[in-house]
C-alpha positions in Angstrom: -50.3 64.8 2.3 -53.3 63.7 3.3 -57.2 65.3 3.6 -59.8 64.6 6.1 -63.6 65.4 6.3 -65.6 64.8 8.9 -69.3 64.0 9.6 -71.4 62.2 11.6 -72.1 64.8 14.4 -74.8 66.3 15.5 -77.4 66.2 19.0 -78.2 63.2 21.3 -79.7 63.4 24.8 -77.4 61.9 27.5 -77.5 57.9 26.9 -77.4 58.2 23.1 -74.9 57.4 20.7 -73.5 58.5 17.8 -71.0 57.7 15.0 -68.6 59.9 13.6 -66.7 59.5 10.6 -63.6 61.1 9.0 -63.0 60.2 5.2 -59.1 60.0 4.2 -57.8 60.9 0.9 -54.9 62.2 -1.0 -52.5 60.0 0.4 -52.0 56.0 1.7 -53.6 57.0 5.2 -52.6 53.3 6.7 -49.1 55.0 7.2 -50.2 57.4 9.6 -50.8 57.8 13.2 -54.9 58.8 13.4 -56.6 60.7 15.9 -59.4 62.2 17.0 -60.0 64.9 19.0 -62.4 66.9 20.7 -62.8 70.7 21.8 -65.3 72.7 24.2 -65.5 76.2 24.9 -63.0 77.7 26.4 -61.2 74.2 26.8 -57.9 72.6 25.5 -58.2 70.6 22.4 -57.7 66.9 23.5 -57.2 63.6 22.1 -59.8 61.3 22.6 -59.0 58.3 20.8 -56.0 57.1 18.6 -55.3 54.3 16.2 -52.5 53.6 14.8 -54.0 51.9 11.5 -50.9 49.6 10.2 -50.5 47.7 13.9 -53.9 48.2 14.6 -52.9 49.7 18.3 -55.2 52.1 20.1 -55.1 54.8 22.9 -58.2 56.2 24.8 -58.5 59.0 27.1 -59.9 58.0 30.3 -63.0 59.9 30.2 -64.0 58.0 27.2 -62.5 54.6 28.2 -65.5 51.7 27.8 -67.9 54.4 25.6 -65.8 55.3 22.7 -64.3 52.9 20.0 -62.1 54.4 17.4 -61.9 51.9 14.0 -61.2 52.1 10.4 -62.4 50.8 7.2 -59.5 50.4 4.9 -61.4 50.1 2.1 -62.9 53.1 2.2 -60.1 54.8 4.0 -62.1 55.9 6.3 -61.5 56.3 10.4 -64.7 56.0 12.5 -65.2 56.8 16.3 -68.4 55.0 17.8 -69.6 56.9 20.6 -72.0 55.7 23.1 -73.8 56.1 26.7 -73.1 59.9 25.8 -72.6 62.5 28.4 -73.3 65.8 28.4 -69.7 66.6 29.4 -68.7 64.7 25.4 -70.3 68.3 24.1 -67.2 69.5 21.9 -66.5 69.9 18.6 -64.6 66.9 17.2 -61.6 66.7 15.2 -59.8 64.2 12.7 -56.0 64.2 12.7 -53.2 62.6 11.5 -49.5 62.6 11.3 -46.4 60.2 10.5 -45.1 60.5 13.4 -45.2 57.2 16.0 -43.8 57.0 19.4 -41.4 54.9 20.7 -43.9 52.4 22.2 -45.6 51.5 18.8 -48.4 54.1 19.5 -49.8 57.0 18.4 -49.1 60.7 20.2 -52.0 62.2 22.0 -50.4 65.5 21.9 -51.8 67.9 19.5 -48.7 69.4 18.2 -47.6 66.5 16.4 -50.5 66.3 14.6 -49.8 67.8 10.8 -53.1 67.3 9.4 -56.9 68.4 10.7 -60.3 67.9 9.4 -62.8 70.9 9.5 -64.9 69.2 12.7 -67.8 67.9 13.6 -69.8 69.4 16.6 -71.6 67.0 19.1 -74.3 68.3 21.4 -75.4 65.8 24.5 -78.3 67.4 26.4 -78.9 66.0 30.0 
């Protein structure tokens, strides 16, 4: 098993940046597909960015394609996701996740379900 905190969020005007970051423990977290997620109100949860750590392949969403960058430090087992030229569309609450399992392709899932572990989130609030 493996835990996951979050932190880094918080408010930005539209333009800013910020840096989130999602501290692993508990278990050798270069095994696992990470991910991070994000949720508004009265929206699906979706993935955002994933990574998985031991080929060192990534996914985006579109909508964040060219803003985000998702990274890890393995030292400190620790996932990051570098957010800039923030929207005020980005306002969500943001997740950490993880699981073992890997597609076909070499890549991590973007669907939620697969996803065994969470963090508590971190909420990110870009005014216009």
């Amino acid at each position: 098993q493996v835990q996951l905190v979050e932190s880094g969020g918080g408010s930005v005007q539209a333009g800013g940046s910020l840096r989130l970051s999602c501290a692993a423990s508990g278990d050798t977290y270069s095994k696992y597909c990470m991910a991070w997620f994000r949720q508004a109100p009265g929206k699906e949860r979706e993935a955002v960015a994933t990574l998985y750590i031991h080929y060192g392949s990534t996914t985006y969403a579109d909508s964040v394609k060219g803003r985000f960058t998702i990274s890890q430090d393995n030292a400190k087992n620790t996932l990051y996701l570098q957010m800039n030229s923030l929207k005020p569309e980005d306002t969500a609450m943001y997740y950490c996740a993880a699981t073992l399992t890997l597609t076909a392709s070499g890549y991590c899932s973007k669907v939620r379900q697969l996803y065994n572990y969470w963090g508590q989130g971190t909420q990110v609030t870009v005014s216009s």
